[in-house]
C-alpha positions in Angstrom: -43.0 -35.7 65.8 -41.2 -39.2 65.6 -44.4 -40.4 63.4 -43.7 -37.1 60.8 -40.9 -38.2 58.6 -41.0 -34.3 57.4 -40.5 -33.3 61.2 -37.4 -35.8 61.4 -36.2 -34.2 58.5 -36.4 -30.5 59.3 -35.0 -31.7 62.8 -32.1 -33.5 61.2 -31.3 -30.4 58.8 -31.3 -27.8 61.5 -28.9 -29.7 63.9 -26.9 -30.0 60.9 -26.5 -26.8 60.2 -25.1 -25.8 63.4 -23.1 -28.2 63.4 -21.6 -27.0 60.3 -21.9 -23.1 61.6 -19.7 -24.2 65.3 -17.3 -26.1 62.9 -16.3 -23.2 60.9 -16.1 -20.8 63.8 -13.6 -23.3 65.3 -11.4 -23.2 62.0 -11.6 -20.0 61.5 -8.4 -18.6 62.3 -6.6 -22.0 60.5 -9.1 -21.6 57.3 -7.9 -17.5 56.8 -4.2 -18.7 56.7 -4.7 -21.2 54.3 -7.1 -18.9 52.2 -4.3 -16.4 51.9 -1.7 -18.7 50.3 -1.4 -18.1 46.6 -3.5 -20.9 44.2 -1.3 -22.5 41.9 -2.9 -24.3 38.7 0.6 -26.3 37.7 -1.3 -29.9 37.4 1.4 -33.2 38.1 3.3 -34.9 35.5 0.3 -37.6 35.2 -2.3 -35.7 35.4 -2.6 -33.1 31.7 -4.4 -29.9 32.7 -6.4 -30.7 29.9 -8.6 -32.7 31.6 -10.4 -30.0 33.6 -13.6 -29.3 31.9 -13.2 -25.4 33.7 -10.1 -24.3 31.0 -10.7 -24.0 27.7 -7.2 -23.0 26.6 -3.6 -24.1 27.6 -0.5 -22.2 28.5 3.3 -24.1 28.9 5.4 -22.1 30.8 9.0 -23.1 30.3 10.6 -22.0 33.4 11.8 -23.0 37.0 11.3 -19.9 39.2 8.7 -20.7 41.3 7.5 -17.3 42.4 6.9 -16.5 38.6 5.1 -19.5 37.3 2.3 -19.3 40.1 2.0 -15.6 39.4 1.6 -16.6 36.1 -0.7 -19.6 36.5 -2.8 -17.9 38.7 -3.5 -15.1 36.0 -3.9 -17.8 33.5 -6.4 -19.4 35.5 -8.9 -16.5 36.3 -8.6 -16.3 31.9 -9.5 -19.9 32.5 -6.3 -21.2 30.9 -4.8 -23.7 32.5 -1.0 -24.2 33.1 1.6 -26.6 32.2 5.6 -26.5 33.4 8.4 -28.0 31.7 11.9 -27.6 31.4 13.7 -26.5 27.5 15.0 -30.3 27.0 11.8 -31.0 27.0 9.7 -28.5 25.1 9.8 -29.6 22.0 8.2 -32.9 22.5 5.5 -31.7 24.3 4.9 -29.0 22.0 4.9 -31.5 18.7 2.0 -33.4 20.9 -0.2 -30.5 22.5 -1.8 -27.8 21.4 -0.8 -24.6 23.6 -2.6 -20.9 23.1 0.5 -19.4 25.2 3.9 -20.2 25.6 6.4 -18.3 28.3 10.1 -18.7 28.2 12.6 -17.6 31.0 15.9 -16.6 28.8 17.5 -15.3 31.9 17.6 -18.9 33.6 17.0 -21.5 31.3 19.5 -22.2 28.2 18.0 -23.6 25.0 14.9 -21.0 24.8 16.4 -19.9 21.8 16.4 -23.3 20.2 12.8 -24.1 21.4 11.4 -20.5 19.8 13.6 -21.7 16.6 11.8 -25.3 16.6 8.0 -24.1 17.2 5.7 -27.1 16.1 3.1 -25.9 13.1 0.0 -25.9 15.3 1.7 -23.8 17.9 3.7 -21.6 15.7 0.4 -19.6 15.9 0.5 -19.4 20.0 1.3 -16.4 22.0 5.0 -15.9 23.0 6.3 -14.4 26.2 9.6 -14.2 26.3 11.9 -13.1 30.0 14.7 -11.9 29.2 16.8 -9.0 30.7 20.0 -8.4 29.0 20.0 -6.9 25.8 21.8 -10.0 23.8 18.4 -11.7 25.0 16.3 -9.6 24.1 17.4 -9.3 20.6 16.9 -12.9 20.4 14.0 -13.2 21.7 12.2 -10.6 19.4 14.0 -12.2 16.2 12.7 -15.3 16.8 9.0 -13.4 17.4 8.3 -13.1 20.8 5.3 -11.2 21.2 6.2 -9.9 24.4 9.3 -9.5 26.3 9.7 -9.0 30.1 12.7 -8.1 31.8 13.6 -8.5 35.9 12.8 -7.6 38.5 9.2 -9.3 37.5 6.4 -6.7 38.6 3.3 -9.4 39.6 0.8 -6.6 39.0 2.2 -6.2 35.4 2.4 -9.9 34.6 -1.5 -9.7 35.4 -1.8 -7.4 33.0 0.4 -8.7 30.4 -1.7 -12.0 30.4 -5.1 -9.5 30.7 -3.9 -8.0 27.3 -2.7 -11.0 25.7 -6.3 -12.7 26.2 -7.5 -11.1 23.4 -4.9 -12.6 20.6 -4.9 -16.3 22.5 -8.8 -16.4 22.4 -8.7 -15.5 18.2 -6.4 -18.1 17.8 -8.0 -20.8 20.2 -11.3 -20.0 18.1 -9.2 -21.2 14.4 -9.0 -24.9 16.0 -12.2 -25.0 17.5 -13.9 -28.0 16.8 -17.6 -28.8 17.6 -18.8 -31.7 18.3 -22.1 -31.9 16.6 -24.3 -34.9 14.5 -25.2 -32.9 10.9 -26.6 -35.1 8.3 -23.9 -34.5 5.0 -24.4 -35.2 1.9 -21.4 -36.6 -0.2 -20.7 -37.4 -3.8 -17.6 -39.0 -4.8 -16.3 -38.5 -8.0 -17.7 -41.8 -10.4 -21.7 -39.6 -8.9 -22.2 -42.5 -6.0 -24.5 -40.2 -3.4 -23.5 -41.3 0.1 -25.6 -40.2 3.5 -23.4 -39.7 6.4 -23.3 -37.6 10.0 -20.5 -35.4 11.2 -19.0 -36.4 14.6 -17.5 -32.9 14.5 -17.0 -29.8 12.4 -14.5 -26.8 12.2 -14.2 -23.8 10.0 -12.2 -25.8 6.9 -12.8 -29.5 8.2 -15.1 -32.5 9.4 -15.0 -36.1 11.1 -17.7 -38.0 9.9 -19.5 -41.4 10.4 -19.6 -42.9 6.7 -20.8 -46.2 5.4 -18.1 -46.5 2.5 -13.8 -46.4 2.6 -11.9 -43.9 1.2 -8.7 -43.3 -0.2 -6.6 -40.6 1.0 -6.8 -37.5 -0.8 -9.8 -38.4 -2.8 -11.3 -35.7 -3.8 -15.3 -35.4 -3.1 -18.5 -32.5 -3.1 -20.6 -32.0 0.1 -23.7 -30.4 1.6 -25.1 -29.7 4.8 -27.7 -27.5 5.9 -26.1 -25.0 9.3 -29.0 -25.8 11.7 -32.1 -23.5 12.7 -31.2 -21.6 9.1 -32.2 -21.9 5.6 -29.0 -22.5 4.4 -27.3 -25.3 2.4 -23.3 -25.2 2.6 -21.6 -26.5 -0.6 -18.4 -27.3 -0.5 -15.3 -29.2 -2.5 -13.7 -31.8 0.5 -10.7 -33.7 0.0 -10.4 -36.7 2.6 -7.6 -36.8 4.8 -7.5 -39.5 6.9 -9.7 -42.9 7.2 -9.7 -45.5 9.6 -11.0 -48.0 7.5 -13.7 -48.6 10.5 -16.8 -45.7 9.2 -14.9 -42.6 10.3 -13.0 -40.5 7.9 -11.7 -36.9 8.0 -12.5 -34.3 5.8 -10.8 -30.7 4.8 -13.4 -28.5 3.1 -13.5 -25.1 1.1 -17.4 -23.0 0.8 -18.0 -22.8 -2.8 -20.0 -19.7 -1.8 -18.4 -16.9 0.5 -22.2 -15.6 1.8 -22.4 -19.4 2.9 -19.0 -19.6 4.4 -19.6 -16.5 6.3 -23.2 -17.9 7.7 -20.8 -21.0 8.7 -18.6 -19.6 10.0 -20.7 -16.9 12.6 -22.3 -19.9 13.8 -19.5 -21.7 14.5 -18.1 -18.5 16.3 -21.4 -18.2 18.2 -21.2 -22.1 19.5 -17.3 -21.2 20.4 -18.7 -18.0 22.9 -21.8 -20.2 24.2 -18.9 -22.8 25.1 -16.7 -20.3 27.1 -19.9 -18.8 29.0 -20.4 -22.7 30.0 -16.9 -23.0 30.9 -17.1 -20.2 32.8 -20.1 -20.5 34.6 -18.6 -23.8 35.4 -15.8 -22.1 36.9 -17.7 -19.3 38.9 -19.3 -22.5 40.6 -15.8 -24.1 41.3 -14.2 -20.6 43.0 -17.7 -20.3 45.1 -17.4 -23.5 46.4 -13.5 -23.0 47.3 -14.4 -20.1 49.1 -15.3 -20.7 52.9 -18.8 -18.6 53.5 -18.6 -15.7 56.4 -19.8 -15.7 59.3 -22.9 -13.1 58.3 -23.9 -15.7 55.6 -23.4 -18.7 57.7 -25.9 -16.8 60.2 -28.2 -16.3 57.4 -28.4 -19.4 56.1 -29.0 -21.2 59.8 -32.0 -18.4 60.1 -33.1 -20.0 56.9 -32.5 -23.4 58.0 -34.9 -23.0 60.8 -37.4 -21.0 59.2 -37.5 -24.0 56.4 -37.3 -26.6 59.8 -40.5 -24.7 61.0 -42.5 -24.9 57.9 -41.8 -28.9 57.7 -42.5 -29.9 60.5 -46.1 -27.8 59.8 -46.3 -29.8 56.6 -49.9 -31.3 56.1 -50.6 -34.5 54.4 -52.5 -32.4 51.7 -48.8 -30.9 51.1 -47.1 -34.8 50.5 -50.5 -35.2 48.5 -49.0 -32.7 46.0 -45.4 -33.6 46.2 -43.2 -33.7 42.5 -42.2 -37.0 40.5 -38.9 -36.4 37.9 -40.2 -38.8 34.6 -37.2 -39.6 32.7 -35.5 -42.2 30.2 -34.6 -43.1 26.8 -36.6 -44.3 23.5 -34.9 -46.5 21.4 -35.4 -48.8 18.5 -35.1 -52.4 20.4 -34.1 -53.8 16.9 -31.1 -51.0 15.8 -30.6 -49.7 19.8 -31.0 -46.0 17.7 -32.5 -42.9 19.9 -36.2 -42.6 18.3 -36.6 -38.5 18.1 -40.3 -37.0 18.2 -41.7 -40.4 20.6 -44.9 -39.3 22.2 -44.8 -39.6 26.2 -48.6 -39.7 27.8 -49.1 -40.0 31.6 -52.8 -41.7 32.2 -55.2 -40.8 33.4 -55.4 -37.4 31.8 -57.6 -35.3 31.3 -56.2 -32.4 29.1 -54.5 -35.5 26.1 -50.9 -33.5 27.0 -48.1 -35.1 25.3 -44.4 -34.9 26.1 -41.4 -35.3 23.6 -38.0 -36.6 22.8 -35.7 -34.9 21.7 -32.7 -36.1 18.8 -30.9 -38.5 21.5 -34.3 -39.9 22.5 -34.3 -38.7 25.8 -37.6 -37.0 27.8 -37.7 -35.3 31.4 -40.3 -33.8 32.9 -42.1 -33.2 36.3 -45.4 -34.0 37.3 -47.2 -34.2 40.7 -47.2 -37.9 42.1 -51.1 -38.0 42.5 -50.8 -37.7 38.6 -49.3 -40.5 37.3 -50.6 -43.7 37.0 -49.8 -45.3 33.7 -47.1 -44.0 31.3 -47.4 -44.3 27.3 -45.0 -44.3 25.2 -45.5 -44.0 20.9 -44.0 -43.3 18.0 -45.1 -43.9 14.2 -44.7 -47.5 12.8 -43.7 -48.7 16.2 -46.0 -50.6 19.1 -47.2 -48.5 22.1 -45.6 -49.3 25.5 -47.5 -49.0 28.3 -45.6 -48.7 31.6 -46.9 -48.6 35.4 -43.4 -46.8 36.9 -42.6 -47.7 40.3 -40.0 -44.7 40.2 -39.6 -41.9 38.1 -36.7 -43.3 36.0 -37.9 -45.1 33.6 -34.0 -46.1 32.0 -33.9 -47.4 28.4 -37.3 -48.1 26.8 -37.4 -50.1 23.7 -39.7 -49.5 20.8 -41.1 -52.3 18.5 -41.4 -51.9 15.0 -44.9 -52.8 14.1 -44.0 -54.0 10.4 -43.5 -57.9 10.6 -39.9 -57.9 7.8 -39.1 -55.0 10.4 -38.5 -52.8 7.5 -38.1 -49.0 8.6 -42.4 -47.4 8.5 -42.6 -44.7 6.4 -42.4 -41.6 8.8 -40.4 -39.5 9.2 -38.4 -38.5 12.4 -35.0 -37.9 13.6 -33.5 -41.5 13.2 -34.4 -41.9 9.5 -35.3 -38.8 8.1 -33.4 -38.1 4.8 -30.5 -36.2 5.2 -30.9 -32.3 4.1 -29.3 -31.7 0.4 -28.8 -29.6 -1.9 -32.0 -28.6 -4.1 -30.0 -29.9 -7.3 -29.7 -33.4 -5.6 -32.9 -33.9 -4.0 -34.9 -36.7 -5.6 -37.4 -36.9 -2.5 -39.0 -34.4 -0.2 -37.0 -31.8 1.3 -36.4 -31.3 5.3 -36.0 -28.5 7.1 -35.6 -29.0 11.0 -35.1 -25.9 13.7 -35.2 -25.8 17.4 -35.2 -23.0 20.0 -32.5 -24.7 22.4 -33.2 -24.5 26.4 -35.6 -21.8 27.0 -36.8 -21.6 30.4 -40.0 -21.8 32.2 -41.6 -19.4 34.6 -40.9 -19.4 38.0 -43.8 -21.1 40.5 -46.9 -20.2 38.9 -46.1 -18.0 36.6 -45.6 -18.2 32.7 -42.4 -17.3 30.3 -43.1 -15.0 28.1 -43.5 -16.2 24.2 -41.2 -17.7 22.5 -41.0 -18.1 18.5 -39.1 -21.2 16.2 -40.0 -21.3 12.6 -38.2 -21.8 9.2 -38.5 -19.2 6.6 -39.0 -19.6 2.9 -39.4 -23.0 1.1 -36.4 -24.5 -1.5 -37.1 -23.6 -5.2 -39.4 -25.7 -7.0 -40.7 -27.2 -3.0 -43.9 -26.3 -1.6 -44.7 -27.1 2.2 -46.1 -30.9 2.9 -46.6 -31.3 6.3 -45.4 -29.5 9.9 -44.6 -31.1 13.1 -44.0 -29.4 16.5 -43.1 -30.9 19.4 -41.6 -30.1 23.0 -38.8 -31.9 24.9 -37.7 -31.4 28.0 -40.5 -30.4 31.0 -43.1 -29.0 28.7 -46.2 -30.4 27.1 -47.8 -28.7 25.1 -51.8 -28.3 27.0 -50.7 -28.8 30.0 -47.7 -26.6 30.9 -46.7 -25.0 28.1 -49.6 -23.2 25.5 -48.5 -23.7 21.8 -49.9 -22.0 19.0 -48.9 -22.1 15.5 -48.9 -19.0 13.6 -48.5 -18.8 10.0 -48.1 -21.9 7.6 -47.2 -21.3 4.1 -44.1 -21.7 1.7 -42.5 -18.3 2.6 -42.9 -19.3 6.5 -43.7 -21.3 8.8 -43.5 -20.3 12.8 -44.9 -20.9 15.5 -44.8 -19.3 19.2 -44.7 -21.2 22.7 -44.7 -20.4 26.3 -43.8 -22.4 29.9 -45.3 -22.6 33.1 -43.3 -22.8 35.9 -43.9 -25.7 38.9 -45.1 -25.1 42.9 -45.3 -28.5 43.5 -42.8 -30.2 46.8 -39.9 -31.0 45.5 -39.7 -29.8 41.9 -37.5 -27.2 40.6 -39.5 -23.7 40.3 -38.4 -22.7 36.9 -37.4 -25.6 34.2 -36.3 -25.7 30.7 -37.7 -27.0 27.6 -36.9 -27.0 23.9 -39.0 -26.5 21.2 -38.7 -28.4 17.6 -40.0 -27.9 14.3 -39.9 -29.9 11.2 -41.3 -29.4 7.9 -41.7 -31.2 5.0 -41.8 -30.5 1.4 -42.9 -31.5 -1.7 -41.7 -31.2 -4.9 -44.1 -28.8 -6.9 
């Protein structure tokens, strides 16, 4: 058993686990006390709740009774709002420099909530107002000045809950009016002397934009832009004025749709990227409560039953079973002259048998899991660059830099995701058009089994374009050949898709179901 590092393993695993199972039964009694004691969200004077990934709003609650503000920060938190404390003399600086969904007010103990209500910054006088207030002079105020709710003592906990529950609604529409993204779109910009300039977004909201720019602007210049919304057909024209610039290549940018059909297609897939953020958030926070929760004693049980049973089928490993054990391959691709991510590089682990190739995705970046036994040599490629050939010690491979093959080091003429041209509209293009979609994280089977199909395409060429070329490629764990099966179905100017599935892994030490995403980008040609 010494000699069987898998038997020392499962040994040291199962004497840790009851370990852990006599620990808890010894703080039991000490860990249901503290487990009963209210939670209270209020973060420290130097430490903003903003910086907890888990909220995605922020509530100030003006007020020094203690029994109400956790009552009320513990029903902000389960809306995952988190909750800041002040008192009146202080409001009104820290709502000119903080955005806030919700603000509470206690009338009945704190003087000056009139003159805070009265003083509302502009990009709060949009939050939620709950005023306390119990005497009638109060509430008059307080309902002048537009509180949207007013409470009066003796404070029922039960319908504070509520209150907030029904509140949620209102404070979610408005949080969703400042949302900003924070996405790379290629924009197209045209100042008004014609001068076409090529720039990214750093982030985008419903009326505005940061961008990364290669020229300086004046403030309040007035300019045109274009953008395609990603995995759609659609070009967004708008008329920008510039807001702010830096002077350094970042500028802001308020925008208006020329076209309300356009506008609306924005605009839903901004709201859709608002809703995928609050299910992360919140999945984020269902793993926080879990893991502040002590287990019972019925799970603890179960999982030292587990423990052994996992103990037992170590320590009964064979060497056929280390034979097949998992290797993680990751790292970057990047231009070693520009340090840019190279999008579309071609991984190959040699010697293979089945030619499967792996991808990167727009930052460059590939993961994927192999059996050891595998891999003996890595490849890396990409168009116009020299192949690296790599003999990996460990699975992470870090940064690996790409040389251009051209001796000026000029950029090759591909096309990929660090110099394709940006996406404009149809009356600007002087060059082949790009379209670009991908399927974002779709997941594997589990084991040995496969996903069922997924589809990616683009529909319907520009006016006046006809399809040039296609390229699909997978990032993330699949390969197309060897554990995914790709298959394109339909090329031609009114559409091009193509369908995909993923296998899952059984070897040691590799997760059973992964994820991959799928791209596509085609290329036309003006007719």
């Amino acid at each position: 058993m010494l000699s069987n590092p898998l038997a020392l393993t499962a040994a040291f695993i199962a004497g840790s686990g009851s370990g852990a199972l006599l620990t808890y039964l010894s703080e039991k009694h000490g860990l249901t006390k503290v487990s009963r004691l209210p939670k209270i969200t209020v973060p420290p004077a130097n430490q903003p709740a903003g910086c907890d990934a888990r909220f995605v709003m922020k509530a100030l609650v003006i007020a020094r009774d203690p029994e109400m503000v956790g009552i009320l920060s513990d029903a902000f938190r389960k809306k995952r709002i988190s909750t800041q404390q002040c008192s009146s003399e202080k409001a009104v600086e820290q709502l000119s420099s903080e955005k806030f969904a919700a603000v509470v007010l206690d009338f009945d103990q704190l003087p000056g909530c009139d003159h805070v209500l009265q003083n509302l910054p502009g990009a709060n006088k949009r939050a939620v107002v709950i005023a306390v207030a119990s005497d009638t002079v109060a509430k008059a105020i307080a309902s002048r000045l537009g509180a949207s709710f007013i409470l009066e003592r003796p404070l029922d906990p039960e319908r504070l809950r509520n209150l907030v529950t029904s509140a949620y609604g209102r404070m979610l529409r408005d949080s969703q009016v400042y949302f900003r993204l924070a996405v790379e779109l290629r924009v197209s910009l045209r100042r008004s002397d014609g001068k076409l300039l090529q720039c990214t977004t750093l982030n985008v909201s419903q009326t505005g934009m940061a961008i990364n720019t290669p020229a300086v602007f004046t403030v309040g210049e007035a300019i045109q832009l274009a953008f395609a919304i990603p995995n759609t057909d659609i070009f967004v024209s708008a008329d920008g004025k510039v807001i702010w610039d830096d002077k350094h290549g970042k500028a802001g940018i308020s925008f208006e749709c020329a076209s309300s059909s356009a506008d609306k297609a924005f605009h839903d897939w901004l709201h859709d990227h608002f809703h995928m953020n609050l299910e992360t958030k919140s999945a984020s926070d269902a793993q926080q409560v879990a893991s502040d929760n002590p287990p019972d004693v019925a799970r603890l049980l179960w999982s030292l039953l587990c423990i052994l049973s996992l103990s037992t089928w170590l320590c009964g490993a064979t060497s056929a079973g280390t034979e097949n054990a998992a290797i993680h391959l990751s790292g970057h691709v990047r231009d070693r002259h520009t340090g840019k991510a190279i999008e579309a590089a071609r991984v190959k682990v040699l010697p293979s048998t089945d030619n499967a190739i792996w991808g990167t995705d727009g930052k460059g970046e590939f993961s994927f899991w192999l059996a050891k036994q595998e891999v003996n040599r890595v490849e890396i490629e990409a168009p116009g660059y020299r192949t690296v050939s790599l003999a990996p010690m460990t699975g992470a491979l870090g940064d690996v830099q790409l040389i251009r093959e051209s001796a000026d080091g000029s950029t090759p003429s591909f096309v990929n995701g660090t110099n394709a041209s940006p996406l404009m509209p149809i009356s600007q293009a002087v060059a082949p058009a790009i379209m670009t979609a991908d399927s974002g994280p779709r997941p594997s089977g589990r084991g040995s089994r496969w996903s069922p199909w997924y589809r990616i395409g683009v529909t319907r060429a520009p006016a006046g374009y006809a399809v040039s070329r296609v390229e699909f490629w997978l990032s993330g764990d699949g390969a197309c050949g060897r554990s995914a099966e790709c298959r394109q179905l339909g090329s031609n100017d009114e559409q091009v898709m193509w369908e995909f599935r993923l296998h899952g892994h059984k070897e040691i030490g590799a997760p059973s179901q992964t994820f991959s995403v799928a791209h596509i980008r085609v290329i036309f040609r003006p007719r």
